[in-house]
C-alpha positions in Angstrom: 75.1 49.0 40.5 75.9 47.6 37.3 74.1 50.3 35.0 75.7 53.1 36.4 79.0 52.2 35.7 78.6 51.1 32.2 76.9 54.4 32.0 79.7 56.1 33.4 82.2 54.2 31.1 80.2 55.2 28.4 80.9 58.9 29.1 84.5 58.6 30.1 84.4 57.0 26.3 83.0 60.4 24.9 84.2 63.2 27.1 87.2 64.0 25.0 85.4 64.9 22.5 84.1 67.6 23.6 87.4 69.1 25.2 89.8 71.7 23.4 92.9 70.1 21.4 95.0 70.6 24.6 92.9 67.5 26.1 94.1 64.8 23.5 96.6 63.1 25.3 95.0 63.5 28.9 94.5 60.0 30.9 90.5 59.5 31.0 89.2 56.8 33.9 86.3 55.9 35.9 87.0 55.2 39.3 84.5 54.7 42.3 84.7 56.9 45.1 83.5 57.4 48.1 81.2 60.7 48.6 79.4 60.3 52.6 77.6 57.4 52.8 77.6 56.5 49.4 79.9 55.0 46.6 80.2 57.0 43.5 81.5 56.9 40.0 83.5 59.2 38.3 84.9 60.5 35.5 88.7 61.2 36.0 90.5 63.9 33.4 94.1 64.1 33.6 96.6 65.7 31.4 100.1 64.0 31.5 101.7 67.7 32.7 99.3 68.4 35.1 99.9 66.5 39.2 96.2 66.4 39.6 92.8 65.5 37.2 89.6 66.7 37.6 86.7 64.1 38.7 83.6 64.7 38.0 80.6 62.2 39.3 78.3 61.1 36.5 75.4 59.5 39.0 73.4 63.2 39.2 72.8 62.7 35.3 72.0 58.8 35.1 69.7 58.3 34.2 68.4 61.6 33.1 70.9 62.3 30.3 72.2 60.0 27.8 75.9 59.6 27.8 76.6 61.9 24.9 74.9 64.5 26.7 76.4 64.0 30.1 79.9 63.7 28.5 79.3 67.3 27.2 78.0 68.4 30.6 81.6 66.3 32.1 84.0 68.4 29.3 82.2 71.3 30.4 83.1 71.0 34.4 86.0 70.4 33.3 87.1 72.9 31.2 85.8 75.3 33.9 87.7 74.1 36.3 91.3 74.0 34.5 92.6 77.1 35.8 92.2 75.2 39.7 94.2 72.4 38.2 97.2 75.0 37.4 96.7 76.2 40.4 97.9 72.8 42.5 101.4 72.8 40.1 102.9 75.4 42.5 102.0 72.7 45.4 103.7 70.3 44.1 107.2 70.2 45.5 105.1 70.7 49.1 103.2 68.2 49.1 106.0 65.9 50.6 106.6 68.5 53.4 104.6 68.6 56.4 105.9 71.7 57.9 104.9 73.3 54.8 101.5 71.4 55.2 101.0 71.8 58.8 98.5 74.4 59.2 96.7 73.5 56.5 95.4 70.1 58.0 91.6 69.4 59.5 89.3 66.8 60.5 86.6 65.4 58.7 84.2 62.5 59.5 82.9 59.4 58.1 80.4 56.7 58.4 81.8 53.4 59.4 79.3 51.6 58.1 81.4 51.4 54.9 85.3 50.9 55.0 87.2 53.7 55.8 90.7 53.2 53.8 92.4 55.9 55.0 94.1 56.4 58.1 91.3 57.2 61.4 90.5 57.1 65.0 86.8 56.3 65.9 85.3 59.0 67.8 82.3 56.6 68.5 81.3 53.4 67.6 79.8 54.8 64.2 82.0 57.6 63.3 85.6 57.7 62.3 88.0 60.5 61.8 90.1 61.3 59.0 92.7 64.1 58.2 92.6 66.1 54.9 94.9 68.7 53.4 93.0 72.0 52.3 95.1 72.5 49.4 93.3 75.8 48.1 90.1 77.4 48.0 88.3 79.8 45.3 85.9 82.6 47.3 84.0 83.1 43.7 82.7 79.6 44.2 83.2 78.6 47.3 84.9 75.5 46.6 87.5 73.7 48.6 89.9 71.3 47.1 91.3 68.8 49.6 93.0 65.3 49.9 92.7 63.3 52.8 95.7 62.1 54.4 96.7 58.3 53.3 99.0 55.8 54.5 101.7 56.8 51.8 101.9 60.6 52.9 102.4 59.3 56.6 105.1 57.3 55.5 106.7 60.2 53.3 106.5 62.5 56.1 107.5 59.7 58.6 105.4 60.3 61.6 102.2 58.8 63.1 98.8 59.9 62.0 98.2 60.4 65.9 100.4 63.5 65.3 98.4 64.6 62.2 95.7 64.0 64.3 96.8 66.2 67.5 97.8 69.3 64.4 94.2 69.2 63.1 93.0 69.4 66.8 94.6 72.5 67.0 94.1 73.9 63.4 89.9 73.2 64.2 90.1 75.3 67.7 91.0 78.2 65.9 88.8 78.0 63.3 85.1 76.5 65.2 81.9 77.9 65.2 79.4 77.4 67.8 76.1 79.8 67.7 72.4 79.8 68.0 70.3 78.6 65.0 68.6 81.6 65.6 72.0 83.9 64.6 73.1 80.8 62.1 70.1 81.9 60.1 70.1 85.3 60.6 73.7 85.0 58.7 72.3 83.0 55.9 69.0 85.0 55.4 71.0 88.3 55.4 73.7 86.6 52.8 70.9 85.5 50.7 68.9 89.2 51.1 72.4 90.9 49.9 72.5 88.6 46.6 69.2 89.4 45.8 67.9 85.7 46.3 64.7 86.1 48.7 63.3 89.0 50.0 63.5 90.7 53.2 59.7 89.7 54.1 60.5 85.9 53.4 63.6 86.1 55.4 61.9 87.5 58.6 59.4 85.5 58.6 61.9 82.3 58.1 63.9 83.6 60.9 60.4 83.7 63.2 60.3 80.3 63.2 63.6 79.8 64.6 63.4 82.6 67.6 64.1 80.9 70.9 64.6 77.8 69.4 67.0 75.9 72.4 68.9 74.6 69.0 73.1 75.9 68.2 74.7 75.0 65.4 78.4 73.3 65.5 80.8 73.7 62.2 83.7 75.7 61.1 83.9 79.3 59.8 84.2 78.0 56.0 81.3 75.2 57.3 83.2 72.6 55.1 83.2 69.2 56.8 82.2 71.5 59.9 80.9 68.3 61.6 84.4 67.2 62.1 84.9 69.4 65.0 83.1 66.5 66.7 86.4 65.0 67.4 88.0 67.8 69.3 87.6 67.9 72.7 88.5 71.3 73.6 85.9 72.4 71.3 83.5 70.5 72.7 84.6 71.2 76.1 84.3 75.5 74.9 80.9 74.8 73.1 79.1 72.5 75.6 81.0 73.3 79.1 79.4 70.8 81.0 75.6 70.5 80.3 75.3 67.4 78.5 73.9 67.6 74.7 72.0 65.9 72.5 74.0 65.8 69.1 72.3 65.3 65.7 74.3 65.4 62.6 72.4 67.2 59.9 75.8 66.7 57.5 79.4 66.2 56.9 79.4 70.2 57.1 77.4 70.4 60.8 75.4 68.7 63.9 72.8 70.6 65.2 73.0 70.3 69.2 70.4 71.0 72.6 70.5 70.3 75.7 69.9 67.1 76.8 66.2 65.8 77.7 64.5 68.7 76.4 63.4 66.2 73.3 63.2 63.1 73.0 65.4 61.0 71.7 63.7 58.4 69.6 62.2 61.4 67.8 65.1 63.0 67.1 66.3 60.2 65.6 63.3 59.9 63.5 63.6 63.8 62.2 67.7 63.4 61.3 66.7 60.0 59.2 63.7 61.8 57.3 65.9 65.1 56.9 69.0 62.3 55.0 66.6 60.9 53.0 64.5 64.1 51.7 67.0 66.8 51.8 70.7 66.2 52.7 72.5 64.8 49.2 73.7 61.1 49.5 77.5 62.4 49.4 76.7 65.0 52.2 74.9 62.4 54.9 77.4 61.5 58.2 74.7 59.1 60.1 71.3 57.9 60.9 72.3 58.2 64.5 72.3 60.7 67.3 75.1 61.3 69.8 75.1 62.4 73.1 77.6 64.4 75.1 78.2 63.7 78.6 81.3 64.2 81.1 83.2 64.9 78.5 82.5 61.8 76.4 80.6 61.9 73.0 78.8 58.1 72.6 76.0 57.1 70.2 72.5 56.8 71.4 
């Protein structure tokens, strides 16, 4: 859309002034990305001794902020975010090593619906695969910083993305999570009881509604891109053994799964389109689609 990217030109224009001294010479673009299912722009900060910028998407404030206020707002994400930044610097001479990397590669998934540029394997006819490199992650904010694979970093490492593909397998076994919604809740209600964010009352009668529920949950322990686990078969092999499941991908993060034929499936599909368009963020939505799992196979309903 036109508007939003004069808008987010606008604040790329404005952002350095609102950052320290230390920010005067740092490389300021606006570059579209893609977030889910959506394209987005944003604001790129790099300083010239730094191996990494910060980007920071502008469409959340168009067009409820002008762009003098959201370049504040971008300066300010920023600026938070610098000691991250620093952070990368000692990753720097690793980043061509793939032993060093190894362990630290998983699987996430994206619509085909748009073009996928980086490297992939389709899992079915609407999903695709992609590896990313979990460079670090901060516990106070529970923020991951990745980079997915590309064609250049297979060539520097000179092997197949097959073989990335078959190390992520591995690095997601160790790492899946497969429980009831009823227990998935019960985790979340009791997190949010310890912070002081609901109260015990609420979260009872929350978890009520989800007792017996013939629903599990399927994402990683960090559930961060946790419906990736989709594309590994021994997981779905330890999950589902061999009762065939109906699959329906609440986000990039998890799929929500049942046994097969207890609902039906044109309704299901209904209920995971409403759910993307009322409460999953554009950047967070996998697919309109349901999946089913049978003999071993995951194919699109």
């Amino acid at each position: 859309m036109k508007e939003i990217k004069i808008y987010a030109e606008e604040v790329a224009a404005k952002v350095k002034d609102y950052l320290p001294e230390g920010y005067k010479n740092a490389e300021v673009n606006v570059i579209e990305v893609r977030k889910g299912r959506t394209i987005c722009n944003q604001v790129s900060v790099i300083r010239p001794e730094e191996i990494a910028g910060i980007n920071v998407t502008v469409n959340e404030f168009f067009p409820y902020f002008s762009a003098e206020e959201a370049a504040g707002k971008v300066a300010e994400i920023i600026y938070d975010h610098k000691e991250q930044i620093s952070g990368l610097q000692c990753l720097k001479d690793n980043l061509s090593n793939y032993s060093f990397l190894k362990s630290r590669i998983y699987i996430r998934l994206y619509s085909s619906e748009m073009n996928v540029e980086y490297p992939y394997k389709m899992i079915t006819d609407d999903l695709a695969a992609v590896c990313y490199v979990e460079l670090d992650s901060y516990p106070e904010t529970e923020e991951i910083m990745t980079v997915n694979v590309t064609h250049t970093m297979l060539n520097a490492w000179g092997i197949s993305f097959e073989t990335v593909l078959e190390d992520a397998r591995e690095n997601m076994e160790a790492v899946y999570d497969y429980r009831s919604i009823e227990d998935m809740m019960k985790e979340i209600m009791n997190n949010m009881i310890a912070a002081e964010m609901i109260p015990e009352e609420a979260a009872e009668l929350t978890l009520e509604a989800g007792k017996d529920s013939p629903m599990s949950v399927l994402t990683n322990r960090g559930k961060h891109f946790g419906a990736g686990m989709l594309a590994v078969p021994e997981v779905l092999k330890k999950a589902f053994g061999t009762t065939p499941q109906l699959i329906l991908p609440s986000s990039v993060h998890e799929a929500i799964t049942m046994p097969y034929g207890i609902f039906p499936v044109e309704e299901a599909k209904e209920i995971v389109q409403v759910v993307n368009v009322e409460q999953v963020a554009p950047e967070d939505q996998l697919s309109d689609s349901v999946y089913i799992y049978l003999n071993g196979e995951l194919k699109k309903l």
